[in-house]
Every structure is written in C-alpha cells, then in structure tokens.
N, CA, C and O atoms as CSV, one atom per row, in Angstrom:
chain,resi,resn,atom,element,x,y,z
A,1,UNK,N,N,94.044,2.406,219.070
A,1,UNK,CA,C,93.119,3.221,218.288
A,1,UNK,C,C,93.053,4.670,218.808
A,1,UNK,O,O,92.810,5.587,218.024
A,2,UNK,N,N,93.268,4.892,220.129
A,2,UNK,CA,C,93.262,6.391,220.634
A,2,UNK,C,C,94.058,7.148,220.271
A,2,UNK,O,O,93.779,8.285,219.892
A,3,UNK,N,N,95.481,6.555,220.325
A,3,UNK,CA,C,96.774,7.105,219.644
A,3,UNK,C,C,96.036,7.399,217.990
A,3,UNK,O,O,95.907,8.597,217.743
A,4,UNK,N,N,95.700,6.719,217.209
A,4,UNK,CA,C,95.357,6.801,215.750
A,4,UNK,C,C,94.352,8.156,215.219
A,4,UNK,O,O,94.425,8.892,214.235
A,5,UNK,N,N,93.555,8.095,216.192
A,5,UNK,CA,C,92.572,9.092,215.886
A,5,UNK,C,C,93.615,10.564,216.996
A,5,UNK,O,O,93.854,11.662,216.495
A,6,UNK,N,N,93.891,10.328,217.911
A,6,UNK,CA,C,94.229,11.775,217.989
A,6,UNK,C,C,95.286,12.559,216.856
A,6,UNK,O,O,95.169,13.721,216.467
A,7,UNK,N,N,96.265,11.648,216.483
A,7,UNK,CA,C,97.409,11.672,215.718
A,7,UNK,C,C,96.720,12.245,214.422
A,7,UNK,O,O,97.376,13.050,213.761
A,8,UNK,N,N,95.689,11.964,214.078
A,8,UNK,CA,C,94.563,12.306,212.737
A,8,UNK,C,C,94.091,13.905,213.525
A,8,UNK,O,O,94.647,14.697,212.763
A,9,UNK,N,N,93.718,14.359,214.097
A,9,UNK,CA,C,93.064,15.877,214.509
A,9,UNK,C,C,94.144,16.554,213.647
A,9,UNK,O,O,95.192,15.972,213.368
A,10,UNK,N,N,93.896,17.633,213.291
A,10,UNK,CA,C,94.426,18.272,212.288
A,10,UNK,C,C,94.978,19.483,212.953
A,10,UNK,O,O,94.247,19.924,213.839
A,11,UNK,N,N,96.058,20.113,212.752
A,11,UNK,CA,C,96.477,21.334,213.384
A,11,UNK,C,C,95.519,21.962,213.292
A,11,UNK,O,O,94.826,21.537,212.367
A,12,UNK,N,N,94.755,23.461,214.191
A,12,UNK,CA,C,94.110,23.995,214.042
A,12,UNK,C,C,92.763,23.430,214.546
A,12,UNK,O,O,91.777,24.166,214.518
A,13,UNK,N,N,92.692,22.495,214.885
A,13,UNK,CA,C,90.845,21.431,215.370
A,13,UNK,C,C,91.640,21.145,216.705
A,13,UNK,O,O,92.837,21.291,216.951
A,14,UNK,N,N,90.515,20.655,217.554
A,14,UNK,CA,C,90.276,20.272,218.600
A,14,UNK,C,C,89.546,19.168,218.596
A,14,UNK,O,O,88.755,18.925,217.685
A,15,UNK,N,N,89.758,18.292,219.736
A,15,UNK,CA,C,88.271,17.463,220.036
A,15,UNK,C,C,88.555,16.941,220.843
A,15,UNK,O,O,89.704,16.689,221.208
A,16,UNK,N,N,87.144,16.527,221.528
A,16,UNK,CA,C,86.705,15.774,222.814
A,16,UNK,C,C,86.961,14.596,223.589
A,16,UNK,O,O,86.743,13.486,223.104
A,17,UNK,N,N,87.335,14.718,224.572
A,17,UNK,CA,C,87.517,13.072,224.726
A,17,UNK,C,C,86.899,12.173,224.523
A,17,UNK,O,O,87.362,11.042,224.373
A,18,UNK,N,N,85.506,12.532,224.463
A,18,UNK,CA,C,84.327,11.765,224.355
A,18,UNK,C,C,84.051,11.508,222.921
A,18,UNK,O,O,83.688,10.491,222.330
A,19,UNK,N,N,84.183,12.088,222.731
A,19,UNK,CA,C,84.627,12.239,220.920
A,19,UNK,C,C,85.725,11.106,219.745
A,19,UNK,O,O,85.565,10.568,218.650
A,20,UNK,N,N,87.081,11.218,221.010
A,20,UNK,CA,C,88.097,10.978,220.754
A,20,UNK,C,C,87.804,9.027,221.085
A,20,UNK,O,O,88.393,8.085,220.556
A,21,UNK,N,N,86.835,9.004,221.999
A,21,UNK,CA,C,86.468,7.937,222.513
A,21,UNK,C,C,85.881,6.734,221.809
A,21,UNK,O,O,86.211,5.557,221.664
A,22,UNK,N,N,84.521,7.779,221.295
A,22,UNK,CA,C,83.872,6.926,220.251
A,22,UNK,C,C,84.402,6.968,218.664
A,22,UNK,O,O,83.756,6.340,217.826
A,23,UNK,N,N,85.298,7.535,218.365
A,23,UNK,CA,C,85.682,7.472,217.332
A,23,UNK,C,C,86.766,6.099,217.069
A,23,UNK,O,O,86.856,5.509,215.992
A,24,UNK,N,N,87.499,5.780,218.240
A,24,UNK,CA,C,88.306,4.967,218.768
A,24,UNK,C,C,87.502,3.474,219.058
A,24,UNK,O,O,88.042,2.409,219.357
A,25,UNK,N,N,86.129,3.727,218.885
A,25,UNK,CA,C,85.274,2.233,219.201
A,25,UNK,C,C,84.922,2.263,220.565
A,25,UNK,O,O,84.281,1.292,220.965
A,26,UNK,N,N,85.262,3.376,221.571
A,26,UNK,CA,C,84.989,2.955,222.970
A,26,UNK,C,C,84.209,4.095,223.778
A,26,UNK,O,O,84.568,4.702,224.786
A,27,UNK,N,N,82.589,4.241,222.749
A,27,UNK,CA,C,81.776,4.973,223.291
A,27,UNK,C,C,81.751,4.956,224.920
A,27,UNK,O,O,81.806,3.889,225.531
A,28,UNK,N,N,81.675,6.057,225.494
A,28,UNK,CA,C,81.164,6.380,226.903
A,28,UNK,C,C,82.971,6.181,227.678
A,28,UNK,O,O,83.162,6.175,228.894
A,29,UNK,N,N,83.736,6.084,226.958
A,29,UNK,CA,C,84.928,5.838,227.757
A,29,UNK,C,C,85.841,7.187,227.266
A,29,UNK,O,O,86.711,7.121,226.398
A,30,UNK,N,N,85.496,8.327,227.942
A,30,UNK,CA,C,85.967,9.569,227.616
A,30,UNK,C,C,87.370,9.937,228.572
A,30,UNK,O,O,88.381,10.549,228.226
A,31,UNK,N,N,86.991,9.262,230.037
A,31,UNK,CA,C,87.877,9.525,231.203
A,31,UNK,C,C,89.048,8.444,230.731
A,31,UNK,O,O,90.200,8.797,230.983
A,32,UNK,N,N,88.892,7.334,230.159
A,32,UNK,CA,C,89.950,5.988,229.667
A,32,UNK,C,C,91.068,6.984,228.753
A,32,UNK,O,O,92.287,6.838,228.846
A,33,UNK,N,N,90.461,7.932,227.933
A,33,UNK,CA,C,90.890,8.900,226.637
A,33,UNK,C,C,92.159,9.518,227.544
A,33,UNK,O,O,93.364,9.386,227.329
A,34,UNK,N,N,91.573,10.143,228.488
A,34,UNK,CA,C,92.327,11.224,229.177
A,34,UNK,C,C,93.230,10.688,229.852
A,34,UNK,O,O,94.229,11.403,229.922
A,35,UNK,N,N,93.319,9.591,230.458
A,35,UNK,CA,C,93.934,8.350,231.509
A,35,UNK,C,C,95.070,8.093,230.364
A,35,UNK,O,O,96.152,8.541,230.741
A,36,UNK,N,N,95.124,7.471,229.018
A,36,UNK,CA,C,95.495,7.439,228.754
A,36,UNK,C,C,96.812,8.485,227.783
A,36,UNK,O,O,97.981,8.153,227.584
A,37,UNK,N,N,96.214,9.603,227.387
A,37,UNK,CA,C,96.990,10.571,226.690
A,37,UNK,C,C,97.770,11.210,228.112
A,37,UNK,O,O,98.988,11.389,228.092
A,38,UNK,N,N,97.333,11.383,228.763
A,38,UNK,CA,C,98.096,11.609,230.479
A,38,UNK,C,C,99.346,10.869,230.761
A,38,UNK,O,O,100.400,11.372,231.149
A,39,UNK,N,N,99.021,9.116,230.427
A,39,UNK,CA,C,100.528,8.423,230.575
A,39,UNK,C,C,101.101,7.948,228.951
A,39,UNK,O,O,101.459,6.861,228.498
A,40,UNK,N,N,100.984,9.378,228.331
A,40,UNK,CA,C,101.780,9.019,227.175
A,40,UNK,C,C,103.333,9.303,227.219
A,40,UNK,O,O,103.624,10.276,227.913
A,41,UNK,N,N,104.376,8.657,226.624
A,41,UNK,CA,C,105.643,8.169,226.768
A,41,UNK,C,C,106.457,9.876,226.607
A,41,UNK,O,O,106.018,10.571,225.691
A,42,UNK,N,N,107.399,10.374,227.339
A,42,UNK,CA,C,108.239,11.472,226.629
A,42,UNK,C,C,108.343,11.517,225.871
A,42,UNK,O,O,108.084,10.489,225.245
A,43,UNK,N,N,109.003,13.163,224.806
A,43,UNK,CA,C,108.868,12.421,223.699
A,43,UNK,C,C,107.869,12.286,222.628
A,43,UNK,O,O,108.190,12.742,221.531
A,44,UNK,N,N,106.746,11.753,222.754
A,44,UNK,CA,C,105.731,11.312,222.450
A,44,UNK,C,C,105.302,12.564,221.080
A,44,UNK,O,O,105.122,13.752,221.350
A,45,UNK,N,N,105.202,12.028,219.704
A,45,UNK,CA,C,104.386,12.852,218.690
A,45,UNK,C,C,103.097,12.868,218.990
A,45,UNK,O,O,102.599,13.527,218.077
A,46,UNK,N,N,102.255,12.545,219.711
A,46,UNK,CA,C,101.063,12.591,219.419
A,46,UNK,C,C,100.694,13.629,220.071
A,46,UNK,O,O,101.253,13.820,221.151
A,47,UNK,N,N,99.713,14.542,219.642
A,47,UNK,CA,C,99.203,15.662,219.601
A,47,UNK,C,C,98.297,15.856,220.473
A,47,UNK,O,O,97.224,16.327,220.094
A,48,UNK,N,N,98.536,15.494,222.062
A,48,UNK,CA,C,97.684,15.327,223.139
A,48,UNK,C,C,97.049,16.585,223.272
A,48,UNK,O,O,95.844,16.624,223.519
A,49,UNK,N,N,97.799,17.750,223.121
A,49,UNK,CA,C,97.231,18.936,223.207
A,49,UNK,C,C,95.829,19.449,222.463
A,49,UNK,O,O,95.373,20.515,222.875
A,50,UNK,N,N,95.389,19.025,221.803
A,50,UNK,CA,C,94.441,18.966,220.663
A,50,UNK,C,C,93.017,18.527,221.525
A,50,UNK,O,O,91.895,18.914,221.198
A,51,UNK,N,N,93.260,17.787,222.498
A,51,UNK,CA,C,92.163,16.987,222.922
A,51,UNK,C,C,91.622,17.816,224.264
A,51,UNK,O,O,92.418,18.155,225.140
A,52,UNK,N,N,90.121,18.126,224.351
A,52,UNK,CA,C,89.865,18.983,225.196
A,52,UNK,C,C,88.455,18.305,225.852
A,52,UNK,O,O,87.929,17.386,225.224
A,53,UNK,N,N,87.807,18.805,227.218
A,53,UNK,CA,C,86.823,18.506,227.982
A,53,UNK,C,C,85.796,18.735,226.734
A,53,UNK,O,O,86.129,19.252,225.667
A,54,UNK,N,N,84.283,18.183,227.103
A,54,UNK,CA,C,83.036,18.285,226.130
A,54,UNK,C,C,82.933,19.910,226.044
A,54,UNK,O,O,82.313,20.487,225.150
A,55,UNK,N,N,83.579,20.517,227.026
A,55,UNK,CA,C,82.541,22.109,227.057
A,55,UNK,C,C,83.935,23.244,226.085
A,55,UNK,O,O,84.175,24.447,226.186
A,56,UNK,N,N,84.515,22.254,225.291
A,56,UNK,CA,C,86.050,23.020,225.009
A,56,UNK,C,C,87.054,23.849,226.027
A,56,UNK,O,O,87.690,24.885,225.838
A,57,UNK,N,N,86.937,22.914,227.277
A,57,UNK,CA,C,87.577,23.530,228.511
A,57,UNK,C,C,89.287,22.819,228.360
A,57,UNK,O,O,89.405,21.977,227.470
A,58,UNK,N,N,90.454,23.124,229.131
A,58,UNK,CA,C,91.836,22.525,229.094
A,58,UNK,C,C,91.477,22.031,230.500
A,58,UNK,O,O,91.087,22.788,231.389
A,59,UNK,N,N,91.614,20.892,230.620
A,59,UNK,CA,C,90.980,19.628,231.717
A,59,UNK,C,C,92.373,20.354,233.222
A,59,UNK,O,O,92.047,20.319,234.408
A,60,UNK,N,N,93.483,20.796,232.861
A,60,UNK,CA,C,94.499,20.856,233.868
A,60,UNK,C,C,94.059,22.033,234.221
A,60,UNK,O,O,93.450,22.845,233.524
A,61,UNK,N,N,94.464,22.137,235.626
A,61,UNK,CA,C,93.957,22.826,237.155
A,61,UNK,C,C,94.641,24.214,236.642
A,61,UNK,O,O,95.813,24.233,236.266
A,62,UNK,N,N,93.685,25.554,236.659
A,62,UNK,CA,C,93.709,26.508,236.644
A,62,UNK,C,C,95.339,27.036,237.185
A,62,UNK,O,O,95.633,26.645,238.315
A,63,UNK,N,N,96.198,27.728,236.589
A,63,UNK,CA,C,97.433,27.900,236.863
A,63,UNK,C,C,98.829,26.773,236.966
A,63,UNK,O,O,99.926,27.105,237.414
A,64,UNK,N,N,98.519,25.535,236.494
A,64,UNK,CA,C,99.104,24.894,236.739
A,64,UNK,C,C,100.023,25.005,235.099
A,64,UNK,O,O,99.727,25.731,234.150
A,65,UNK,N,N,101.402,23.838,235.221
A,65,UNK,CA,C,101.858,23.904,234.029
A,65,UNK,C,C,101.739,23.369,233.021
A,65,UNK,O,O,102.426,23.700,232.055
A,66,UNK,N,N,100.503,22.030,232.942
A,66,UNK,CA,C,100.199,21.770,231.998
A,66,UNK,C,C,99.282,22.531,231.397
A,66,UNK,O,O,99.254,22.464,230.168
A,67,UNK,N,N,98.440,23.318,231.996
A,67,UNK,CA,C,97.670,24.354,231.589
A,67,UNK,C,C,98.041,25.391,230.416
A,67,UNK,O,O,97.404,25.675,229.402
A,68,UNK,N,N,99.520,25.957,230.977
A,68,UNK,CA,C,100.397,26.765,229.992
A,68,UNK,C,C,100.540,25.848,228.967
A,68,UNK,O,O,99.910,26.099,227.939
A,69,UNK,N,N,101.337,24.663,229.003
A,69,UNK,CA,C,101.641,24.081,227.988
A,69,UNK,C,C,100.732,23.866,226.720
A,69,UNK,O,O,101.126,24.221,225.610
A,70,UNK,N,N,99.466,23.257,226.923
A,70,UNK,CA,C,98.307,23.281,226.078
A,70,UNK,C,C,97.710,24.255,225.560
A,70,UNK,O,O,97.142,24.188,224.470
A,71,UNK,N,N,97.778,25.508,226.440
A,71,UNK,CA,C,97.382,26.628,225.885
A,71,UNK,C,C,98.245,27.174,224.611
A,71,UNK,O,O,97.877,27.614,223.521
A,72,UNK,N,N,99.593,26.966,225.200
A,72,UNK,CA,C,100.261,27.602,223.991
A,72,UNK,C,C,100.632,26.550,223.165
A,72,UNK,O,O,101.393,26.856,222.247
A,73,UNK,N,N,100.255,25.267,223.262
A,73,UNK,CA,C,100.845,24.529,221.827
A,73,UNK,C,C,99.229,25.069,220.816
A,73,UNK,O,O,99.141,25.353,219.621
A,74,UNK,N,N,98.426,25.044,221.621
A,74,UNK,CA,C,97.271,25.297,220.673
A,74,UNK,C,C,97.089,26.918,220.211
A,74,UNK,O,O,96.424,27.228,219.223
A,75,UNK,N,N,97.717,27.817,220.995
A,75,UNK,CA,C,97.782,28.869,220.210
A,75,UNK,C,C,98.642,29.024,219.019
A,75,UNK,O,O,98.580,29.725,218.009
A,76,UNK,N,N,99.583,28.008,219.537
A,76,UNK,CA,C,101.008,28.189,218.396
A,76,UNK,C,C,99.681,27.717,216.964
A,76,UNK,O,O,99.855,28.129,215.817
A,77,UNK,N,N,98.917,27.166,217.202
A,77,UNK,CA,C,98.261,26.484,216.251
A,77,UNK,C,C,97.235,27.104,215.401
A,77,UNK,O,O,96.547,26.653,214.485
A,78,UNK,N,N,97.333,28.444,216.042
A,78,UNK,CA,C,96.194,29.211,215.178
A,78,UNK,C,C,94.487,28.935,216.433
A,78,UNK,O,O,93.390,29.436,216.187
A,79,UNK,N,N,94.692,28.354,217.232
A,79,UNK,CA,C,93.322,27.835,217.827
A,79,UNK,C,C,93.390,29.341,219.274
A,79,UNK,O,O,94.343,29.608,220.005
A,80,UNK,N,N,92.170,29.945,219.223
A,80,UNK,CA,C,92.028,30.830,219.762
A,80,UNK,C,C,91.290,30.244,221.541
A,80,UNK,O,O,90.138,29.849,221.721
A,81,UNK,N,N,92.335,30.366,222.555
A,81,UNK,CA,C,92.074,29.595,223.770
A,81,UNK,C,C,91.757,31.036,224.925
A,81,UNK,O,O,92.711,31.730,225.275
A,82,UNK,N,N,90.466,31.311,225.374
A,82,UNK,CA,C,89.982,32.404,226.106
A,82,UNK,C,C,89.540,31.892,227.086
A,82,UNK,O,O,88.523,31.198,227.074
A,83,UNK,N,N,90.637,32.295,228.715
A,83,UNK,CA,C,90.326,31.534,229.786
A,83,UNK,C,C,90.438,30.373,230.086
A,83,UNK,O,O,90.062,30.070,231.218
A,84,UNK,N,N,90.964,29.352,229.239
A,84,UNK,CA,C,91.033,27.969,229.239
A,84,UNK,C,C,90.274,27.269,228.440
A,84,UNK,O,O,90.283,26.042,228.335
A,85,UNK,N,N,89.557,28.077,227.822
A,85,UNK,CA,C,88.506,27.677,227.011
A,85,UNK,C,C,88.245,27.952,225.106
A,85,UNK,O,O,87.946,29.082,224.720
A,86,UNK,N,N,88.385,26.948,224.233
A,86,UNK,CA,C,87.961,27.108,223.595
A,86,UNK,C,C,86.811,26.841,222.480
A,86,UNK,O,O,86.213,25.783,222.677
A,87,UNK,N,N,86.439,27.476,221.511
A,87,UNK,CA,C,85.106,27.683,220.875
A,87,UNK,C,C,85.041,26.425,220.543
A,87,UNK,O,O,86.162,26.181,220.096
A,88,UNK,N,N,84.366,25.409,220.485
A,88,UNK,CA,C,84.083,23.801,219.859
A,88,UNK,C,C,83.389,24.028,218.679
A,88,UNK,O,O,83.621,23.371,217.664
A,89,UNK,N,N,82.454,25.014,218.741
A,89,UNK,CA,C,81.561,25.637,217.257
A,89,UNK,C,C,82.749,25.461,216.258
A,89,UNK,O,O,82.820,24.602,215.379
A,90,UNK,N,N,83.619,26.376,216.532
A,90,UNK,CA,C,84.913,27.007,215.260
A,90,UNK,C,C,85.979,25.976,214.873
A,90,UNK,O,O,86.564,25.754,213.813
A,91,UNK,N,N,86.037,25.371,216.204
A,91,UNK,CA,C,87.720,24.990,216.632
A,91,UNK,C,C,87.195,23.070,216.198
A,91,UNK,O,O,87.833,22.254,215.533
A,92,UNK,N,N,86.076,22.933,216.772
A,92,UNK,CA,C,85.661,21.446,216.724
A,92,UNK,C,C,86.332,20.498,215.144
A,92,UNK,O,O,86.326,20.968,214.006
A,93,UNK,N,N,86.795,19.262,215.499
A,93,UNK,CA,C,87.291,18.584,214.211
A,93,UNK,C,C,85.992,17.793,213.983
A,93,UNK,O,O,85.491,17.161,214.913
A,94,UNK,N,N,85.539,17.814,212.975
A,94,UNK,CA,C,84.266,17.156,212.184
A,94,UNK,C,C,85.060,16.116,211.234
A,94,UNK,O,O,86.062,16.490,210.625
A,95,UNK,N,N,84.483,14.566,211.115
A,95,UNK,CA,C,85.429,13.783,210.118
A,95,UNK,C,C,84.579,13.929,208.932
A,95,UNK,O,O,84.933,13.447,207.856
C-alpha cells in the first residue's frame, strides 16, 4: 500500500510520511514510510522523491547526495525547494 499511494502523488505535490502512512492504513507509522522508500529496489519508478518530513523538510543530511538528488528531481518538477525545505501550504497533495 505505501508503494500505491506514493506512486499516486502527482508531479508537482509533495507529502508526508506521516501522511503517506495513514493513507496506506498505518497511522502513526511515518518512520516504517521512510524505512521503507529508503530500501526501495534500483531502478525503482516510484516517486520517492515526492515524500518529505511533517515540516516540508528533505529528511537527508545537509550536503549529502541524496539531498541533491531530491532537491533536483523535485525542482525538475516545478516544486519550489528553499534550503531543503519546502512550502506544504502550496506544494502539499490533498486527496
């Protein structure tokens, strides 16, 4: 179900793990979200990049390379990322 609902975020949206969690049936299991999109397969279509901390933060360690990576798949996306951070107001996926 985690795979299902992230694969559903829409280019351009974001959302939460916590989010991503209960939408998936597994309220309060936000860190399971991240655990899991973390050991997703090479390769992999699903749109891990999309999925961000509650505060619209990029969860990877300041300078590191997954950091770049997320930043720019989500800029490629039209999603405006300032500091690691983006707007959840604007950017947030509402079903």
């Amino acid at each position: 179900m985690i795979y299902q609902v992230v694969a559903a975020i829409p280019k351009g949206k974001v959302c939460s793990y916590g989010e991503v969690a209960k939408m998936a049936g597994l309220p309060g299991y936000a860190r399971f979200v991240g655990h899991t999109l973390k050991t997703l397969p090479p390769g992999s279509s699903i749109p891990w990049h999309r999925v961000l901390n509650s505060q619209g933060k990029i969860s990877f360690p300041e300078g590191s390379d997954g950091l770049v990576r997320q930043q720019q798949a989500l800029l490629a996306e039209g999603v405006l990322v300032t500091n690691g951070k983006v707007s959840m107001t604007k950017f947030a996926w509402k079903l």
